[in-house]
N, C-alpha and C positions, 0 to 999 in steps of 0.2 A: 234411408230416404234418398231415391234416387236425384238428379241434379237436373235444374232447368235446363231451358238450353238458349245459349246465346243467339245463335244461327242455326234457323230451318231452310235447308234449301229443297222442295218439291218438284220433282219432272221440269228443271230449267233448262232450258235452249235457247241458242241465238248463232242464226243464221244470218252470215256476209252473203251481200255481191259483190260475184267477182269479174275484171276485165273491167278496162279503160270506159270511161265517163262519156258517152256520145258528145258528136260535135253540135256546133249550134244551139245552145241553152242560150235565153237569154235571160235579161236583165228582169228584176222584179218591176221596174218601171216601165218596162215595153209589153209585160203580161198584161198589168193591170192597164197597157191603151191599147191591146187586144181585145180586150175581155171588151171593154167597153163599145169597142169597132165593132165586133164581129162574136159577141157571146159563144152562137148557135156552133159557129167553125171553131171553136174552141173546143167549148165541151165534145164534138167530133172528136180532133185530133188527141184529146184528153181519151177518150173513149178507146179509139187504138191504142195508144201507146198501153193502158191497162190491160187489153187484150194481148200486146206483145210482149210485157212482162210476164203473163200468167203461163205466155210460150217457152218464155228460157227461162222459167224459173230453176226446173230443176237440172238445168245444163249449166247456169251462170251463178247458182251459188253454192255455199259449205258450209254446213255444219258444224261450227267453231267447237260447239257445246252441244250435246243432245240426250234432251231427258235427265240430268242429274240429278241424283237426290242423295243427301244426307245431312245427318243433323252432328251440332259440336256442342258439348254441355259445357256450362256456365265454369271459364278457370280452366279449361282443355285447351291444350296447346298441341296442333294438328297441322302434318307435313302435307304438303300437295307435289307429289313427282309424277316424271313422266316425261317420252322424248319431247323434242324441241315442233314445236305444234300441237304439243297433245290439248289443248286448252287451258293449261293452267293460269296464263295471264288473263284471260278473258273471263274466267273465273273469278280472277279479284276485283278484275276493273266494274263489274256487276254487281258486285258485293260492295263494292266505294261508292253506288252509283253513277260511273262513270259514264257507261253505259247500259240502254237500255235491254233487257232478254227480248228474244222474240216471244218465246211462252214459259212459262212453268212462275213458281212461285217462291217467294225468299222474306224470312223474316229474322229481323234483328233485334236485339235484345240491349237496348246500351248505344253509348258515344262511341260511332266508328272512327278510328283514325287508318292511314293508309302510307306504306313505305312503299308506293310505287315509282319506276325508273326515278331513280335518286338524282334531284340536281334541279327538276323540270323546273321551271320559272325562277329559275337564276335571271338576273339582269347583268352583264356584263360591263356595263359603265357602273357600276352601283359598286360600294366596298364593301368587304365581306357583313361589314358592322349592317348596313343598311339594307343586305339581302337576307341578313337573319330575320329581320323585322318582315320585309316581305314574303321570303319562303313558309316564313310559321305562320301569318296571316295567309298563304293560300291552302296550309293543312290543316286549317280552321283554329287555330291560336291567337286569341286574343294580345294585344300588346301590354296589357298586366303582366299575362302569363310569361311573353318573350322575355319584357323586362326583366320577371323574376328567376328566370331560369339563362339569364344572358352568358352571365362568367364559366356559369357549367358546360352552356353549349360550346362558347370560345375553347376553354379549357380542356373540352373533350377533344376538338380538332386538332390543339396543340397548334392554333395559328393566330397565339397573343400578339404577336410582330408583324404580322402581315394584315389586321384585323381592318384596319384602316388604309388598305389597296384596294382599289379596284378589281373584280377577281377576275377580269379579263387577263389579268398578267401573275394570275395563279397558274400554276403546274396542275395538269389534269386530275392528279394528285388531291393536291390541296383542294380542289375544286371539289372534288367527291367528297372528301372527309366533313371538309363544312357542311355539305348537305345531308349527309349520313346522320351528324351533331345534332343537328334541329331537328329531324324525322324522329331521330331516336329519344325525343324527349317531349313526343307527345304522351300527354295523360288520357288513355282512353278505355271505355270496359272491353271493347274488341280491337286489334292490333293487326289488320292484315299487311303482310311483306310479302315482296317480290325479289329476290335474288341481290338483295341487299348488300349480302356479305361477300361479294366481290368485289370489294370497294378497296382503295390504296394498295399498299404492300402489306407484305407477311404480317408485321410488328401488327397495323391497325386492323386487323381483318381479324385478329386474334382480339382486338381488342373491342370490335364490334360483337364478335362472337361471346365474349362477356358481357356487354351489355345488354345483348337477347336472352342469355341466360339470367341477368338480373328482372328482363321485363317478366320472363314466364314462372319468377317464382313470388311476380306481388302477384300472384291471383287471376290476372289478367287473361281474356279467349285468346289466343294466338293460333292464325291459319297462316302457317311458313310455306310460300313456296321456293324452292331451292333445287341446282342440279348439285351440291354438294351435300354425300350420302351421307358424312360425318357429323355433319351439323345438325343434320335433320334428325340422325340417331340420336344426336345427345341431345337434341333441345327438346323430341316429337315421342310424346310416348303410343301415338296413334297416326298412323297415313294414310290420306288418299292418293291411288294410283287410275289415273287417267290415260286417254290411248287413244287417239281419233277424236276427240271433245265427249265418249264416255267415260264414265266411273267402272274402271276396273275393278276394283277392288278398296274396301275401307275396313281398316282393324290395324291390327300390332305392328307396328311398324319396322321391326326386325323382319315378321313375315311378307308383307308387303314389300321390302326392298329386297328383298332374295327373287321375290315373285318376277320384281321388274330385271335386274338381271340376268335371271336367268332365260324370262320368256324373249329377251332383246339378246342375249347370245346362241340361243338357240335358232331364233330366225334368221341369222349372220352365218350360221352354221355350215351351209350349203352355199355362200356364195364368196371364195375364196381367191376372187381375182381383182384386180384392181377394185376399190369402190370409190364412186364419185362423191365428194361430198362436198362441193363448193356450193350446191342449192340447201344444205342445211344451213335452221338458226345460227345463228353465233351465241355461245354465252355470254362474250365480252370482246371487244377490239374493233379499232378505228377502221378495218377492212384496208390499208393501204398496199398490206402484204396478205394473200391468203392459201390457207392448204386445198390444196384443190380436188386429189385422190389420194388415197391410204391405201397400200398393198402391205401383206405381212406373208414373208420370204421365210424358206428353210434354208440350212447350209446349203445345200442344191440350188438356190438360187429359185425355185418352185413354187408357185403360192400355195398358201396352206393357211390355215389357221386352229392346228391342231399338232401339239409338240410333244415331246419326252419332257422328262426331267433332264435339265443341264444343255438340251440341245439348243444351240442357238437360234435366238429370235432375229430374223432384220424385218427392221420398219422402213418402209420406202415411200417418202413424199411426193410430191407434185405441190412447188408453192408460186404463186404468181403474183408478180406484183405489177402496180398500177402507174409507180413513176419510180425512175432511177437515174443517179445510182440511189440503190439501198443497203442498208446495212441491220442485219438482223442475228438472231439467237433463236432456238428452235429449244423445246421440251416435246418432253415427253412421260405423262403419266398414268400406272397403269392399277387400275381398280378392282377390288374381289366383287361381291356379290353383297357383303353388307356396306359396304358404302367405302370401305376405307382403302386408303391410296397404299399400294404395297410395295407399289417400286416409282421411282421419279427419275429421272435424266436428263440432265438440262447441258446444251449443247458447248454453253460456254464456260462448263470447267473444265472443256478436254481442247476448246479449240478458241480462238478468237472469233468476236462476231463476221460473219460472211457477207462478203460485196456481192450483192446482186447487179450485176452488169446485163441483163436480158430479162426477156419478161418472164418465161417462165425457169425453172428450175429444178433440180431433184436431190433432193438427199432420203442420206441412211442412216438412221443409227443399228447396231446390232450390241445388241443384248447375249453376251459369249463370255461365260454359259448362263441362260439366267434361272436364277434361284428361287424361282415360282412353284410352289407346290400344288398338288391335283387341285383343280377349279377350274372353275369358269373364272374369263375374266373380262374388264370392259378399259377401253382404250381411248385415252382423251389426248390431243396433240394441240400445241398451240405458236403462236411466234412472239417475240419482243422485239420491239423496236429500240432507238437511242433512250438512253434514262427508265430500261424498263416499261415502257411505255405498250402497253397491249396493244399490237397488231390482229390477232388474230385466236382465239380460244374455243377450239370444239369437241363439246363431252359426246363420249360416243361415237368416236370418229370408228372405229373397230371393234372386232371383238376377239378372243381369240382363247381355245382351253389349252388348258396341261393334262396332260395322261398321267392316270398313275402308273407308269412306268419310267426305266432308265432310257439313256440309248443304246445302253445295251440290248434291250429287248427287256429284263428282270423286273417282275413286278415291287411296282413300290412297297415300302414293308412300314406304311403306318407310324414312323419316328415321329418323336415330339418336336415343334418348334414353329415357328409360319414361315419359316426360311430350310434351305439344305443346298449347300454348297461344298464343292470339291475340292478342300486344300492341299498341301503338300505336308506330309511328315517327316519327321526324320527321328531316326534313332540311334544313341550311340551306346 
């Protein structure tokens, strides 16, 4: 017996305007002693203004979303990727009824609840004890429910001691975690998240990460949207992949993430010189410091984004920052094609964090030799501030393949392992 379905989405669209707000709007109480003055020259000036709309319609707006359709059966837990624009946020906020579609049609099945931008309706004079009560009353949790579920949410956040501060003089830290605690403890039949699990450091992000795994195994619809591939493989036994605000692609979600990969390293393929990417989303970071172009260098010094095996990688920055001095750390991580991170490099185990004395700046790290085998691969670059603190995080900053070959010229011969590196021997 085939399974209900939680969420029907049919041919949804919604279309923004775009470009600044004309000048001269006024007041609702100067309309309405217009209207009263001068009806006839209203409904005129009304009459243009609809006639100048219908002119830059199609100049002055976008396609967030267009057309989408697919349906999620009741207890399916379903990934939504896709690069930074592709509509996936607008997607949920539609599904929370955040916002209105321009057309198409959606129906739900059940109590929605919604982990969107984690934190919103924090009050900062208020202690942490007293925005629980609030934050769960604005994700529709009654104050029984808060109450009953109080010690668990503190508990989770692990901020027994601070519970009764103010979270104005929480660490950004603590800030996310408590909002994380209360999201994650709504009881709902559909579950939509948005990029949740970039919340705190390593320890709680892992431990977020069990907690989505505990929500998708009571049964629960779950629609993840997420730019981390790993999460999404292990929590998503089905993905949507989205591209310009369509649906690319909906099915297996092994196949779907190869699909996005590889059709995003492929278009990267052909353009091997500097790339700009300070007008890309950000996945996370206060923007104080940010990367501004990614270039990927051979030993030549050449652009390229196409290597042997063992031959060296340089990654070349452009990072700028907004007030100095500053003091930063740089990463660097570099992803196959199913999602998973195959190499990491983080700048301050080799060096102390760097004074930025100027506004812009350039580093390199080189990867000599790196022990990437044949693939495509995707390249996410990011900065940290003082106390770890995200400055700056962007997936997809580059792309870049491995040959199967040496630098010798030999072709690669097929060995077992996800790594191959050139040590030294010795024999006696």
């Amino acid at each position: 017996m085939p399974k209900s379905s939680s969420i029907k989405v049919a041919k949804l669209s919604k279309q923004y305007r775009i470009g600044q707000r004309q000048k001269g709007y006024k007041t609702f109480r100067e309309a309405i002693i217009d209207t009263v003055k001068s009806p006839l020259r209203l409904l005129q000036k009304l009459g243009t203004t609809v006639n100048l709309l219908k002119a830059d319609s199609e100049k002055n707006t976008i396609w967030a979303l267009k057309e989408v359709s697919f349906e999620v059966g009741q207890g399916d837990v379903v990934g939504v990727i896709g690069k930074n624009g592709a509509g996936k946020s607008t997607l949920l906020k539609i599904l929370s009824k955040i916002t209105e579609p321009t057309s198409g049609r959606i129906e739900l099945q059940g109590r929605v609840g919604s982990l969107l931008e984690v934190g919103t309706g924090f009050h900062p004079e208020l202690t942490g004890h007293e925005n629980i009560y609030l934050y769960g009353a604005i994700l529709g949790m009654d104050r029984w429910e808060v109450t009953n579920k109080f010690d668990s949410i503190v508990g989770f956040a692990e901020l027994e001691e601070f519970i009764d501060t103010p979270v104005k003089r929480y660490s950004s830290g603590m800030y996310m975690r408590l909002a994380f605690a209360v999201a994650a403890h709504l009881e709902t039949e559909i579950l939509l998240v948005d990029e949740v699990l970039a919340v705190g450091d390593a320890a709680f992000q892992k431990k977020c990460l069990g907690k989505m795994e505990a929500v998708t195994k009571e049964g629960r619809t779950v629609l993840f949207v997420s730019h981390n591939m790993s999460a999404i493989k292990s929590l998503c036994s089905r993905t949507i992949l989205l591209d310009n605000g369509r649906l690319i692609e909906y099915g297996d979600t092994s196949q779907v993430i190869n699909k996005y990969f590889k059709a995003f390293s492929l278009q990267e393929q052909d353009l091997p010189e500097p790339k700009n990417i300070e007008s890309l989303k950000r996945t996370k970071g206060s923007g104080r410091v940010i990367t501004t172009t990614i270039a990927l260098l051979n030993e030549n010094n050449a652009y390229c984004n196409s290597f042997a095996i063992w031959e060296p990688v340089i990654a070349e920055m452009a990072i700028q920052s907004k007030s100095l001095p500053e003091k930063v750390s740089l990463w660097l991580l570099i992803y196959a094609t199913d999602g998973t991170i195959k190499l990491s490099t983080f700048q301050y185990d080799s060096m102390p964090p760097i004074n930025l004395v100027k506004k812009v700046h350039t580093v390199k790290t080189i990867l000599d030799p790196n022990i990437l085998t044949p693939g495509l691969y995707s390249v996410s670059v990011g900065i940290f501030g003082p106390g770890n603190e995200f400055y700056d995080w962007v997936d997809g900053a580059a792309s870049l393949e491995i040959r199967p070959e040496f630098r010798s010229g030999k072709s690669f011969d097929g060995r077992l392992g996800e790594t191959s590196l050139q040590c030294k021997w010795e024999f006696k």
